[in-house]
BAVEXDREN-439175 format. One line per field, with one value per residue (C-alpha): residue number from 1; residue in three letters; x, y, z. Coordinates in nm, 2 decimals, m for minus. Layout:
// BAVEXDREN-439175
i = c(NUM;...)
aa = c(Ala;...)
px = c(X;...)
py = c(Y;...)
pz = c(Z;...)
// end
This chain:
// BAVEXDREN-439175
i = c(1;2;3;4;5;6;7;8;9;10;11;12;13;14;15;16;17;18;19;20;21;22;23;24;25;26;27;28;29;30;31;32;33;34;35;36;37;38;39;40;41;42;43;44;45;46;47;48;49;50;51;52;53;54;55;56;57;58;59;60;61;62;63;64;65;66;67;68;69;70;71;72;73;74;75;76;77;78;79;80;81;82;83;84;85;86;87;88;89;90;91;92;93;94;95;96;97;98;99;100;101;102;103;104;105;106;107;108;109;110;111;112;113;114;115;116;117;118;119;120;121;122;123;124;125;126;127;128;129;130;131;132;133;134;135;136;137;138;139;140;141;142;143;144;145;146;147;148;149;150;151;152;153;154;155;156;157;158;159;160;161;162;163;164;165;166;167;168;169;170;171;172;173;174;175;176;177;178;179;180;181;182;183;184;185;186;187;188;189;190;191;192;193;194;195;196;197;198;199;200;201;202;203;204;205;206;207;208;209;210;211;212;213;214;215;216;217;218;219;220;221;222;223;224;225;226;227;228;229;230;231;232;233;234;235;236;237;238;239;240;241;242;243;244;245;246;247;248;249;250;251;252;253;254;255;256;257)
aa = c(Unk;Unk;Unk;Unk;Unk;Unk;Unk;Unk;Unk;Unk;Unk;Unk;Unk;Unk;Unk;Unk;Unk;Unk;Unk;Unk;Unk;Unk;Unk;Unk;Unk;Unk;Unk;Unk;Unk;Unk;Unk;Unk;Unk;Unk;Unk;Unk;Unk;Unk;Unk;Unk;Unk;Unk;Unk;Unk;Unk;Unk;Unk;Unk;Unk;Unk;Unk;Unk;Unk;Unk;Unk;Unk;Unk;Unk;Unk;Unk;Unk;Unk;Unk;Unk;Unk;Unk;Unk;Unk;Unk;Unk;Unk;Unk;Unk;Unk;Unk;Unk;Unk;Unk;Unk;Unk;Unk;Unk;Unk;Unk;Unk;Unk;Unk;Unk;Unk;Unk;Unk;Unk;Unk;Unk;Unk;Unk;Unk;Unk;Unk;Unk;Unk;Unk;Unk;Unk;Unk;Unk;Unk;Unk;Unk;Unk;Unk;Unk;Unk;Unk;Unk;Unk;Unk;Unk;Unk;Unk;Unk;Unk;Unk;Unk;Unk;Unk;Unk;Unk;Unk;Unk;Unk;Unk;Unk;Unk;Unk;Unk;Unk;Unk;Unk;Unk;Unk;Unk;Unk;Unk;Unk;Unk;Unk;Unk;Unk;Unk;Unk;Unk;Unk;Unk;Unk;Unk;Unk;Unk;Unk;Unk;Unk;Unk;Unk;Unk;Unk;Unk;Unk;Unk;Unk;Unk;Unk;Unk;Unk;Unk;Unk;Unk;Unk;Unk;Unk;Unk;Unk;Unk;Unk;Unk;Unk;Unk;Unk;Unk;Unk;Unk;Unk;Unk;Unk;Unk;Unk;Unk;Unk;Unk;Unk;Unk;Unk;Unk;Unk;Unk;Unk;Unk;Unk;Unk;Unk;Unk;Unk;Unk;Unk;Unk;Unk;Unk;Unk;Unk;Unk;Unk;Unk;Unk;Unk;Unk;Unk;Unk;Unk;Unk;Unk;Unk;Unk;Unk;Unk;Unk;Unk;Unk;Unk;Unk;Unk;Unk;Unk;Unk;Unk;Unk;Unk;Unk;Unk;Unk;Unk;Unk;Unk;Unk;Unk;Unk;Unk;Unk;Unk)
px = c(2.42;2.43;2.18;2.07;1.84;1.63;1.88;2.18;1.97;1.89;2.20;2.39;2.10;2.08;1.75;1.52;1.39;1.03;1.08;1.19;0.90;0.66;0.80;0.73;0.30;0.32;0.47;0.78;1.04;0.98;1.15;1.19;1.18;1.43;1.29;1.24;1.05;1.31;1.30;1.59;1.71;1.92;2.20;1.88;1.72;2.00;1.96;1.59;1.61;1.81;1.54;1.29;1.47;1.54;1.20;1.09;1.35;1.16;0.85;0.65;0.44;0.47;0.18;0.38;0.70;0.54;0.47;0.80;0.95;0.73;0.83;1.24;1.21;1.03;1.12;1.38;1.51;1.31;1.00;1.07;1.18;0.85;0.68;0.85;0.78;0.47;0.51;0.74;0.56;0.30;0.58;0.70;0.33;0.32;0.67;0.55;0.21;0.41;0.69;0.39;0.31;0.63;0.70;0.34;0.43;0.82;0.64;0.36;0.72;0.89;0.58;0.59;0.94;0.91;0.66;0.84;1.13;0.92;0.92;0.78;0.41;0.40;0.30;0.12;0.15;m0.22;m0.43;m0.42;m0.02;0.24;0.23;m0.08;m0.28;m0.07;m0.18;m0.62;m0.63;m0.73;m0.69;m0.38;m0.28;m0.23;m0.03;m0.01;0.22;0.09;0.01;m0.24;m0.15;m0.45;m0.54;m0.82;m0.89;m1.05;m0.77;m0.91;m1.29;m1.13;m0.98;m0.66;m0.38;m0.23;0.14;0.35;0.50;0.85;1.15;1.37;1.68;1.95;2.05;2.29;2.06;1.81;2.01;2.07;1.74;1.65;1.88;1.77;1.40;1.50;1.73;1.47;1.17;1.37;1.30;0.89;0.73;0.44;0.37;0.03;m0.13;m0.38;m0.55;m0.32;m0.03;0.15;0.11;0.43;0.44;0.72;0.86;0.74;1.08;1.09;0.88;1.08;1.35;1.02;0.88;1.20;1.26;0.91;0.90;1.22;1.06;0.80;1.00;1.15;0.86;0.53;0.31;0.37;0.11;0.23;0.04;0.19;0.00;0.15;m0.04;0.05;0.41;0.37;0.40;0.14;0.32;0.09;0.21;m0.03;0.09;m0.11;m0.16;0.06;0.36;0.32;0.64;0.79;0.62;0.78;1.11;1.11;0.93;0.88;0.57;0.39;0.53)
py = c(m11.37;m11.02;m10.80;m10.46;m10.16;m10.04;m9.74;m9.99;m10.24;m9.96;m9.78;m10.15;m10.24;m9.92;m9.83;m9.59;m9.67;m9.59;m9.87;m10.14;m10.03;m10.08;m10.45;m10.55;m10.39;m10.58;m10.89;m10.96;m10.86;m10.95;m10.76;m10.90;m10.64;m10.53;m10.50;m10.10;m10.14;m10.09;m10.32;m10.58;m10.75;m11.06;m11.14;m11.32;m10.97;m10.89;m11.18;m11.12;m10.79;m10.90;m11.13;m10.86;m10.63;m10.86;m10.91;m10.55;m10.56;m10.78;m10.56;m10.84;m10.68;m10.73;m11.00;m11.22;m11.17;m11.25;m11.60;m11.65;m11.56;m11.86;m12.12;m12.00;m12.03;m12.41;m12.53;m12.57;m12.38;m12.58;m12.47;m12.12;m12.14;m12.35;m12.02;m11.74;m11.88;m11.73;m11.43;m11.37;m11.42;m11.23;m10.89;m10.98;m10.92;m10.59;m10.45;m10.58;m10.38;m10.03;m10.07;m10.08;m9.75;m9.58;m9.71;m9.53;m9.24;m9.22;m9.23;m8.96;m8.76;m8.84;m8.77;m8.43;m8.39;m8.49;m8.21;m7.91;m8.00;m7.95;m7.63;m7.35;m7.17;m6.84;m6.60;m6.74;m7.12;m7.18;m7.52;m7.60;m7.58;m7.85;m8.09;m7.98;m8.07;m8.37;m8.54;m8.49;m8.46;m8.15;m8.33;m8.42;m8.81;m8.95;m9.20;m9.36;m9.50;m9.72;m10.08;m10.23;m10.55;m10.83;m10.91;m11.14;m11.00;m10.63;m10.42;m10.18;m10.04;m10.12;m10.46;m10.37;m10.40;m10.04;m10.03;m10.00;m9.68;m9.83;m9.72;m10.05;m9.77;m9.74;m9.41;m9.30;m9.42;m9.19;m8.88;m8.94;m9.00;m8.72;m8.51;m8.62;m8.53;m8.23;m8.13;m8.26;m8.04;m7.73;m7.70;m7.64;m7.32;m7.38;m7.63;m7.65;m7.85;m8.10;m8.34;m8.57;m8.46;m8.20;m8.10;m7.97;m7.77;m7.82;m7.84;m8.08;m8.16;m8.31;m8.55;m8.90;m8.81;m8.77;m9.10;m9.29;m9.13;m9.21;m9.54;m9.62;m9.40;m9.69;m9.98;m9.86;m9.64;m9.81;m9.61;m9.27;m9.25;m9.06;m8.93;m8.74;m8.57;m8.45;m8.13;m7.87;m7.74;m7.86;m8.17;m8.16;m8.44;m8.52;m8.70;m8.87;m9.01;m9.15;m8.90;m9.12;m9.03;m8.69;m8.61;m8.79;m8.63;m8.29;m8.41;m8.55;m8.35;m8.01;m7.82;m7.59;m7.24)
pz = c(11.26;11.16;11.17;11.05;11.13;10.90;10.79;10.80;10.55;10.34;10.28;10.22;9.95;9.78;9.86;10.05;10.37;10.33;10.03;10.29;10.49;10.21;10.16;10.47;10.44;10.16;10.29;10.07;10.34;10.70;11.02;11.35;11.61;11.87;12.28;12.19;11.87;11.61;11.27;11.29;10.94;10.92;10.62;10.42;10.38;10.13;9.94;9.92;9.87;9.56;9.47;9.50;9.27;8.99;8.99;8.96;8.66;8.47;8.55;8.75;9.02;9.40;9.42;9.13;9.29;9.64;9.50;9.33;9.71;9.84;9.55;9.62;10.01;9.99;9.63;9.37;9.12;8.84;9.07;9.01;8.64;8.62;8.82;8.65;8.31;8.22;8.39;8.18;7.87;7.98;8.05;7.69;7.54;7.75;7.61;7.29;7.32;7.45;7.18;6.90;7.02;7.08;6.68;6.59;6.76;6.64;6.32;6.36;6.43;6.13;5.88;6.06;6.02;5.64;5.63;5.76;5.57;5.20;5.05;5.28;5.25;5.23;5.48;5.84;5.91;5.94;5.94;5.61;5.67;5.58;5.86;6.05;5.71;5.65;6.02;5.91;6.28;6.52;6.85;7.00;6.97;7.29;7.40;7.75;7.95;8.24;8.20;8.41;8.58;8.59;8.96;9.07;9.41;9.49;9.50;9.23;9.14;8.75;8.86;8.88;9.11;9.22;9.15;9.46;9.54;9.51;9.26;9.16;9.11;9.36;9.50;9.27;8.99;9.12;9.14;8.75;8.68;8.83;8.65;8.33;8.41;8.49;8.18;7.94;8.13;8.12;7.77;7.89;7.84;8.05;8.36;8.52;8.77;8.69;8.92;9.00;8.86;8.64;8.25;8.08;7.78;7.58;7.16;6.95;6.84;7.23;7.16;7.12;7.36;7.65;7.56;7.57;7.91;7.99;7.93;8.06;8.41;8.38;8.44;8.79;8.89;8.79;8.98;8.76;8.47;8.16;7.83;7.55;7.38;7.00;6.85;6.64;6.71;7.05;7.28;7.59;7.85;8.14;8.48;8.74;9.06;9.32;9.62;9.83;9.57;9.54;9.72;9.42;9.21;9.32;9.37;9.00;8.80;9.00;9.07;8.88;8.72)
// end
């Protein structure tokens, strides 16, 4: 049989190796070890490394994917259709829930849109103003980006479970991803620090292209938290990470100007 260090495994599967070492804390990918202590991997850990990331894919979290491993190792496929089933209607309710909010929000952009394209005021745009008098609103409408997942044991003071800090994107993936992020955010006029994470500045007009890439940053990166905040002539985009992930942070979205 074949087998694999850890660098060997991760560079076959596409993946980091600190994301090979967090499926193994986390029990979804065990490694045998060699007489001087380094991880050994046989040919199964590519086929459940596949598992693993069609599971992420659908947006099921480690502890539900940790029991569909168990039902494919010791039962049939029926078993894990049987398993998977409503998982998966409970994913659809979430993407049903976010999409909701994404069409509010698109909307709250095209009533602003409708506004600034009427016939001008004259002189200073002030809050009696076109749009900014059209929204009856003074404070910025939020909209977040991070659904919890439902656990039953104590992972989390708000009973939650933490989302692993784990991206489902292979390397190449990443480095577009990346680049993406970082051609949307140079369009910010202002980054600050915040606890946790980062706040950009950036055009209102910015808006729907931030929360598509947002959202779609969701579903391979569970652990960010994002908020978008839509205010007068301007879009306030916050981004929390756990500690744990702040290197990712700064290689994704930067560090403060």
């Amino acid at each position: 049989m074949t087998t694999y260090r850890i660098s060997q495994l991760a560079e076959r599967a596409g993946v980091r190796p600190t994301t090979l070492r967090f499926y193994e804390q986390a029990g979804l990918l065990p490694a045998q070890r060699s007489e001087s202590g380094y991880r050994l991997y046989g040919d199964d850990a590519i086929e459940r490394l596949g598992f693993i990331t069609s599971g992420k894919r659908l947006g099921l979290p480690l502890e539900e994917i940790r029991d569909l491993l168990q039902v494919w190792e010791d039962g049939l496929c029926t078993d894990v259709r049987h398993r998977l089933r409503p998982m998966l209607a409970t994913r659809i309710a979430e993407a049903e829930q976010r999409a909701t909010e994404l069409d509010a929000f698109t909307e709250r952009l095209r009533q602003a849109l409708t506004e600034i394209d009427g016939p001008p005021r004259p002189g200073r745009c002030d809050p009696g103003c076109g749009f900014l008098h059209h929204q009856h609103d003074p404070q910025p409408t939020p909209i977040k980006l991070s659904p919890p997942r439902p656990t039953t044991d104590n992972t989390g003071d708000n009973g939650t479970t933490p989302a692993p800090i784990a991206c489902t994107l292979n390397g190449s993936d990443q480095a577009e991803r990346a680049q993406q992020w970082h051609e949307l955010l140079d369009h910010a006029h202002r980054r600050d620090p915040i606890d946790g994470g980062l706040r950009f500045h950036l055009p209102a007009h910015t808006a729907g292209e931030v929360a598509a890439l947002a959202a779609a940053e969701q579903q391979c990166c569970a652990f960010f938290t994002f908020t978008l905040h839509l205010s007068a002539g301007e879009l306030q985009f916050d981004v929390h990470a756990p500690d744990d992930a702040a290197p990712l942070l700064a290689d994704l979205f930067g560090t403060p100007s």
